[in-house]
C-alpha angles and dihedrals in degrees: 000000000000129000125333119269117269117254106268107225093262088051091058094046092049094054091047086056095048104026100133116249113176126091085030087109110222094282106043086038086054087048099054102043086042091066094028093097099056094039095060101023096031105052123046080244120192130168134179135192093043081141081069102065106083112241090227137013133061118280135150123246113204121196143174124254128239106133141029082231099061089099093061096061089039092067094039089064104043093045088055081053099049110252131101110234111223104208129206115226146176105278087226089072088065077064098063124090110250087004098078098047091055088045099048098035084047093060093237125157122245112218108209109208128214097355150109089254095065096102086060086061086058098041089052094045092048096041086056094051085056097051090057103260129127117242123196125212130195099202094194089069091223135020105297121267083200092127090221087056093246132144110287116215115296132252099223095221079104084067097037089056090039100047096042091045096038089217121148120266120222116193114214130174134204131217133171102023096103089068093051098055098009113206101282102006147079136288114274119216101168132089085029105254121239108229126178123196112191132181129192138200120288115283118246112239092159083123100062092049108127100008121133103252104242126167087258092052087044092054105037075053091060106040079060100046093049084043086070107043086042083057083059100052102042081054088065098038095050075221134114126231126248118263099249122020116249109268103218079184087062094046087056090052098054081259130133109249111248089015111110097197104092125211085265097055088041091061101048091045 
């Protein structure tokens, strides 16, 4: 299938004259229209399944990680269709100068990791669904240190937000990103950067209703969740994934990601 094709010059005109506006907040609307400019004239830009992201409604749109600047695209693309993307983000960024204004003015949700407060990132996320946003979730909690740029392994707090809100789920998967604003560096405008944004078709998570949510039902959610989002970008790619997703968590540990046999049980083998 490869990457999507590249917005013609109308397209991108197009996208400058309906990109939505209202609910953005000043900041986060200054921000946006601040880097518009070099996100559809400065990237050979392309997107596909826009058909995909509901029109109305809350749903979640979960994507893959690649580039600090994924978010940027992303809103890029849901802002051309209408909708207004409410992303979930780490808490320490409401602490930053600027930062804060944009994130807050902008209605986004702060995660707050390993604390008390967790429950608070789900409440938000899920408030949001009901009031009819999209919210947008990066499962891998940061861009992926896979080396062939692929999803790591999930955190399931996706599941846990899409099972207790009932909200569809959209897949959607990044590429590209990574070259223009490459993991500690700078943004690269030249040569132009060729970034594709796809979405699929809602996942179907009919066979976890009514289940207790329980760490094994959260995760067999999100493995299919990311599955999807992973077909799509292997659609893009012309590649296939790896068997088993890279583990940060085994790296942390001296162990080879993918591989289940830990150092200890190396040894006595």
């Amino acid at each position: 299938m490869g990457m999507p094709p590249e917005l013609t010059v109308r397209q991108r005109i197009a996208a400058t004259l309906r990109r939505r506006h209202r609910g953005s907040g000043f900041w986060f609307g200054l921000a946006i229209a601040v880097i518009w400019p070099f996100v559809l004239w400065g990237t050979r830009l392309g997107w596909r399944g826009g058909e995909h992201l509901p029109r109305t409604g809350g749903a979640l749109l979960v994507a893959n990680h690649v580039s600090f600047s994924d978010p940027i695209f992303d809103i890029a693309f849901g802002t051309t269709h209408g909708r207004m993307p409410r992303f979930m983000a780490k808490s320490e960024l409401w602490s930053v100068p600027v930062v804060k204004w944009v994130l807050g003015g902008g209605g986004h949700i702060p995660v707050y990791r390993a604390s008390k407060r967790a429950t608070e990132s789900f409440a938000g996320a899920i408030d949001a669904l009901e009031r009819g946003e999209i919210v947008a979730v990066y499962p891998e909690g940061t861009y992926t240190a896979d080396p062939a740029g692929w999803p790591m392994k999930p955190k399931n707090g996706v599941a846990r937000i899409a099972l207790r809100s009932g909200a569809p789920v959209i897949p959607m998967a990044n590429w590209g990103t990574q070259d223009f604003l490459p993991a500690e560096g700078r943004p690269s405008f030249r040569p132009r950067k060729r970034i594709g944004i796809a979405l699929g078709p809602p996942v179907d998570l009919s066979e976890f209703e009514g289940r207790p949510l329980t760490r094994s039902t959260l995760d067999a959610a999100t493995k299919k969740i990311m599955d999807e989002v992973t077909t799509l970008l292997e659609g893009m790619r012309d590649e296939t994934r790896p068997a088993t997703p890279f583990d940060p968590e085994q790296v942390d540990r001296g162990e080879t990601p993918g591989d289940p046999v830990g150092p200890a049980e190396r040894a006595a083998s």
